[in-house]
N, C-alpha and C positions, 0 to 999 in steps of 0.2 A: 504494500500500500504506500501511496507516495502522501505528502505531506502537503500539497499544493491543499487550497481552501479557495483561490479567487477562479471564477472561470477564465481568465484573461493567460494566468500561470498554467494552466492546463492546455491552455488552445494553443501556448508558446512552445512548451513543451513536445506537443503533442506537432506540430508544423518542421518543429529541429527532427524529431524521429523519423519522420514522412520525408525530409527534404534528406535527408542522410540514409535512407533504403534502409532503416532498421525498424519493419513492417508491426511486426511481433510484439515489442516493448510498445508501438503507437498503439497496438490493439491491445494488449493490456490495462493500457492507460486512459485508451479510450471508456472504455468497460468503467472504470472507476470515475470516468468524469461524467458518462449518463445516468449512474446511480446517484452521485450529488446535486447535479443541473438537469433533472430527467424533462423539464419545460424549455429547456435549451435546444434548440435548433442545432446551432455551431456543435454539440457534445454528440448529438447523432450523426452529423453530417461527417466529421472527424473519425467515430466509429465507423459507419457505412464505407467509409475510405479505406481504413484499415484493413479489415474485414475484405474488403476486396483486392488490397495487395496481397494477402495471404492466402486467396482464393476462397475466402469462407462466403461463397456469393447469397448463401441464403439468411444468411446476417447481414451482408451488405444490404440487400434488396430491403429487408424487413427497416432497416436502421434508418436505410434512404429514404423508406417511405415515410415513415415518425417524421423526418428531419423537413421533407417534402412538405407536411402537415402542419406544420410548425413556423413556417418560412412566413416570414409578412410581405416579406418583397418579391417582386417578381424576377429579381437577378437572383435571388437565393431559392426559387421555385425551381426554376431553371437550372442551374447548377445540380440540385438534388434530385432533378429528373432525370436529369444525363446520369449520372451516376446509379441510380437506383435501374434504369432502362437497360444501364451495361451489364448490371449482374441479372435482370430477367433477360439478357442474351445469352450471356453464360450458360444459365438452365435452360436453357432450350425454350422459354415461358413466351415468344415471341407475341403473341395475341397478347398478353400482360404489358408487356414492357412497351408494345405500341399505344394501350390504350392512354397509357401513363403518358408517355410525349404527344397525345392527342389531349388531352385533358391540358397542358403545359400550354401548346401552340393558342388553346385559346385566349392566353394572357399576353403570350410573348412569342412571337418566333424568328426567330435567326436561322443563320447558315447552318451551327451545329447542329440543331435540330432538326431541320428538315434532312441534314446528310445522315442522322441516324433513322429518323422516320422512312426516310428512303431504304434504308439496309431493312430496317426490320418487315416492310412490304416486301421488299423481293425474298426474304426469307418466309415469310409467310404465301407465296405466288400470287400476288394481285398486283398482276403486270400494270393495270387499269392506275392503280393509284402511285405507282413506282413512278410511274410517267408523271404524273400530276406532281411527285417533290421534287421530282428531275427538274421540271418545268420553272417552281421554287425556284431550286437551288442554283439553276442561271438565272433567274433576276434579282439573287440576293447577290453574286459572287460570281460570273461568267467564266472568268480563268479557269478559277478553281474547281467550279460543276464540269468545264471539259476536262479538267484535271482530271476528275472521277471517273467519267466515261472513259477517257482513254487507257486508265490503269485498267477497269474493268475490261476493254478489249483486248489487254495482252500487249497494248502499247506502252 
């Protein structure tokens, strides 16, 4: 058990372990900072992180959703989508993890979003709607959507 008592010591902590690939000690510590601040946003989003460098995706997912729940803002909505979205990739939960960046898009949507909403359509086969973030995703970022395309063809 660590000694930390402010959320601010915990999030610092917790960012040095993340930014230094020591996954393990972050998810420990995360664990101990959503049992003190379990109304804290930042404390699940930092576990959901964790949890996902260590591959523990269905604590990530779970964590990211709480953190997702908890968000007031729409950059913090966002953030915790993406991440919660990536470990329902992970499980194979792809209907999940899209419904979750459809629920997001109607607050905010950007490039990342619609480039993952795009993957998890063509993983789910609805060529129909794949087209439709592709569509997106050149008029958020045109380089970058042919960017995707052309990786996707082997280019």
């Amino acid at each position: 058990m660590s000694v930390f008592t402010k959320k601010e010591a915990f999030a610092r902590q917790l960012a040095i372990f993340l930014r230094n690939d020591d996954a393990k000690r972050a998810y420990e510590l995360s664990k101990e900072f959503t049992l003190r601040f379990p109304d804290e946003m930042l404390a699940h989003f930092l576990f959901a992180m964790a949890a996902y460098r260590i591959e523990r995706y269905d604590e990530a997912k779970a964590e990211g959703r709480k953190a997702f729940n908890l968000a007031s803002s729409s950059d913090d909505m966002l953030v915790t989508s993406l991440l919660a979205s990536s470990a329902h990739y992970h499980l194979g939960e792809y209907a999940q993890g899209y419904e979750l960046l459809r629920a997001m898009e109607k607050r905010k949507s950007t490039y990342e979003l619609q480039k993952r909403m795009f993957l998890f359509v063509l993983a789910l086969n609805k060529s129909d709607e794949a087209l439709c973030h592709m569509d997106r995703l050149f008029k958020l970022n045109q380089s970058m959507a042919a960017d995707i395309m052309l990786r996707m063809l082997g280019f």
